[in-house]
N, C-alpha and C positions, 0 to 999 in steps of 0.2 A: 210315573207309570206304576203306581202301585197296584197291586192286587194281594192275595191271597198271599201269595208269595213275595216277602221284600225282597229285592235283590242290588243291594246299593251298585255295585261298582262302578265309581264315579266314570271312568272314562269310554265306558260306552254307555251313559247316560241312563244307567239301572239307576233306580227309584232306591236311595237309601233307605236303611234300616228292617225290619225284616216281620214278616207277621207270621213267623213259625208256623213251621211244618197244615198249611191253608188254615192257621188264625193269625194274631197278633203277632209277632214276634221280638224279643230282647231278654231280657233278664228277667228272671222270675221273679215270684211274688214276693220276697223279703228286703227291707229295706234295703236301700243303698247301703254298699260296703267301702269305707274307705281304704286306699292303700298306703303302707307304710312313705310316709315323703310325696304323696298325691299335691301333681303340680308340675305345672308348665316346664319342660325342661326337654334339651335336646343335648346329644354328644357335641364336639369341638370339631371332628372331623365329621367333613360333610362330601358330599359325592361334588364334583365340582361342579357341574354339568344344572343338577339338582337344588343343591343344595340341600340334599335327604341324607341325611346324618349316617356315617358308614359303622358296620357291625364289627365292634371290635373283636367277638366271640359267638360266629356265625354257626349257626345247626345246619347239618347237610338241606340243602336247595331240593332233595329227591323228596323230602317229607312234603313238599307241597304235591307230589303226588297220591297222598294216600286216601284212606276215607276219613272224608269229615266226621263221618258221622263217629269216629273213635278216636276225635280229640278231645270230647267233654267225656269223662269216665260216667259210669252208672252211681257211682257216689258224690261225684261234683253234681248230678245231674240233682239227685235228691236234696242235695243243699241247696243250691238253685231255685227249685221248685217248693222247698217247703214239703218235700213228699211225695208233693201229689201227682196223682195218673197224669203222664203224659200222651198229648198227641205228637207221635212222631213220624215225619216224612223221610222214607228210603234219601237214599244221598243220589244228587240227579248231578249232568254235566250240563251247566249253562252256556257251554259254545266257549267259557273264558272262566271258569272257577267250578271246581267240583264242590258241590253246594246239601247241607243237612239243618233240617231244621225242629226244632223243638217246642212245644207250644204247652200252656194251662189255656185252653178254652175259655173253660167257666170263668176265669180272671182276667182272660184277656192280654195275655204274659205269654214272653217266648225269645228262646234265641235263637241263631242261625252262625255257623261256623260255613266258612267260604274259601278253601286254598287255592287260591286261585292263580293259577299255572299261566296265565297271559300277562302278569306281572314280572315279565323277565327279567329288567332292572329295579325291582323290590320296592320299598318304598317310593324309590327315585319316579316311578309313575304317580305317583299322591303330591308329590311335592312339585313337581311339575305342572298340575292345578293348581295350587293353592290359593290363585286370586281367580277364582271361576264358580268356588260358592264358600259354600262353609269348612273351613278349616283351624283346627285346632290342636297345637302339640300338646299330649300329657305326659306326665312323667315314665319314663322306661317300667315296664314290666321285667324283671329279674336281667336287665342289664339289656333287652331289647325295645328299640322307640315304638310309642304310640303316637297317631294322629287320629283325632275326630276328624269327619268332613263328610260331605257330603253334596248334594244340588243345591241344598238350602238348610238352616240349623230347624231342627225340626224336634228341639229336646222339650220345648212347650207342648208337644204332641207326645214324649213320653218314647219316644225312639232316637237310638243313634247310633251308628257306625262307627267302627275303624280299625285302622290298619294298622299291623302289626308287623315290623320289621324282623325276620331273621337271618337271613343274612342278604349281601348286598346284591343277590338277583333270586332273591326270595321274600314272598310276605302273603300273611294271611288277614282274612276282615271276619269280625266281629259284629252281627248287628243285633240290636237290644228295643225291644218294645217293651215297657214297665203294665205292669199291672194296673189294670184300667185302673181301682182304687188309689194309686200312688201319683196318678197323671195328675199335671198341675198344680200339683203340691209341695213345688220345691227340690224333688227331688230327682236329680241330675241321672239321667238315662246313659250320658256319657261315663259316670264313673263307676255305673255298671259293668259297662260295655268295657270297660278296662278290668276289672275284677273276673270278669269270665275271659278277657285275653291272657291274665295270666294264670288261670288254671289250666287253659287251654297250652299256655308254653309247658306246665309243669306237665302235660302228658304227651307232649312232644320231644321235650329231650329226655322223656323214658323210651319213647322209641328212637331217637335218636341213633 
């Protein structure tokens, strides 16, 4: 179901990844950024139930209330984009995540941050899919899990999702459309989408 608007959230069958604020959407135009220790990796303790790895040093559950649109700063937002003029869409409530999105037109580049407040048990809803489409752990962002996933792996197309755990009946998603110029060319729209998850932590437990 894509349109204008991505809006992954696998389990009411939104259309992963995201075409920013009515373009494209995911990470902006600069190369992939790798993360320090980037790589498959989940904590030991996991939710039983789940099997979604539990928050050893969880941030208040209320921050999935707030706006999206004031998890990416105005200076992550320029690094991001390389600079340039953004299209950006007010933060809307999609019935299950309060949803903001950011876009370069001209490039065809864009993210979307999504707290999304239906996720009562936090990741433990992502993991609870995980043989339903595309899923993939990557390495913790500053001591919080990521999962790629989605209906189907879609990083050939230069987008992808995922979910970021913070505590264990809280989590936010991430979805990343690469700049048309970088699409197909190797470069992993997932570890994008992890690179803007953890800027996105770093301005979360400032509010914290």
């Amino acid at each position: 179901m894509r349109s204008n608007r991505w809006i992954p959230l696998f389990a009411l069958l939104l259309a992963a990844g995201l075409t920013a604020c009515g373009g494209g959407g995911g990470k902006a135009d600069p190369p992939a950024q790798s993360l320090p220790g980037s790589g498959s990796s989940s904590s030991n303790a996991q939710q039983p139930s789940t099997g979604a790895p539990k928050i050893a040093d969880p941030l208040p559950a209320s921050l999935i209330q707030g706006d999206p649109c004031k998890v990416l700063t105005d200076s992550q937002l320029k690094t991001l984009f390389s600079g340039a003029s953004l299209d950006v869409q007010p933060s809307r409530d999609t019935g299950v995540a309060k949803q903001c999105h950011w876009a370069n037109l001209d490039r065809g580049s864009g993210v979307s941050v999504q707290l999304v407040y239906a996720w009562t048990d936090g990741l433990g809803h992502v993991y609870a899919k995980k043989n339903e489409g595309f899923f993939k752990e990557l390495a913790p962002v500053q001591g919080y899990p990521v999962v790629a996933y989605g209906p189907t792996d879609d990083r050939s197309t230069g987008r992808c999702s995922v979910a970021i755990g913070i505590a264990d009946n809280a989590a936010f998603e991430v979805d990343v459309k690469l700049a048309d110029s970088q699409t197909g060319k190797n470069v992993d729209p997932c570890q994008d989408a992890q690179h803007v998850a953890d800027l996105a932590v770093t301005t979360l437990k400032g509010g914290a």
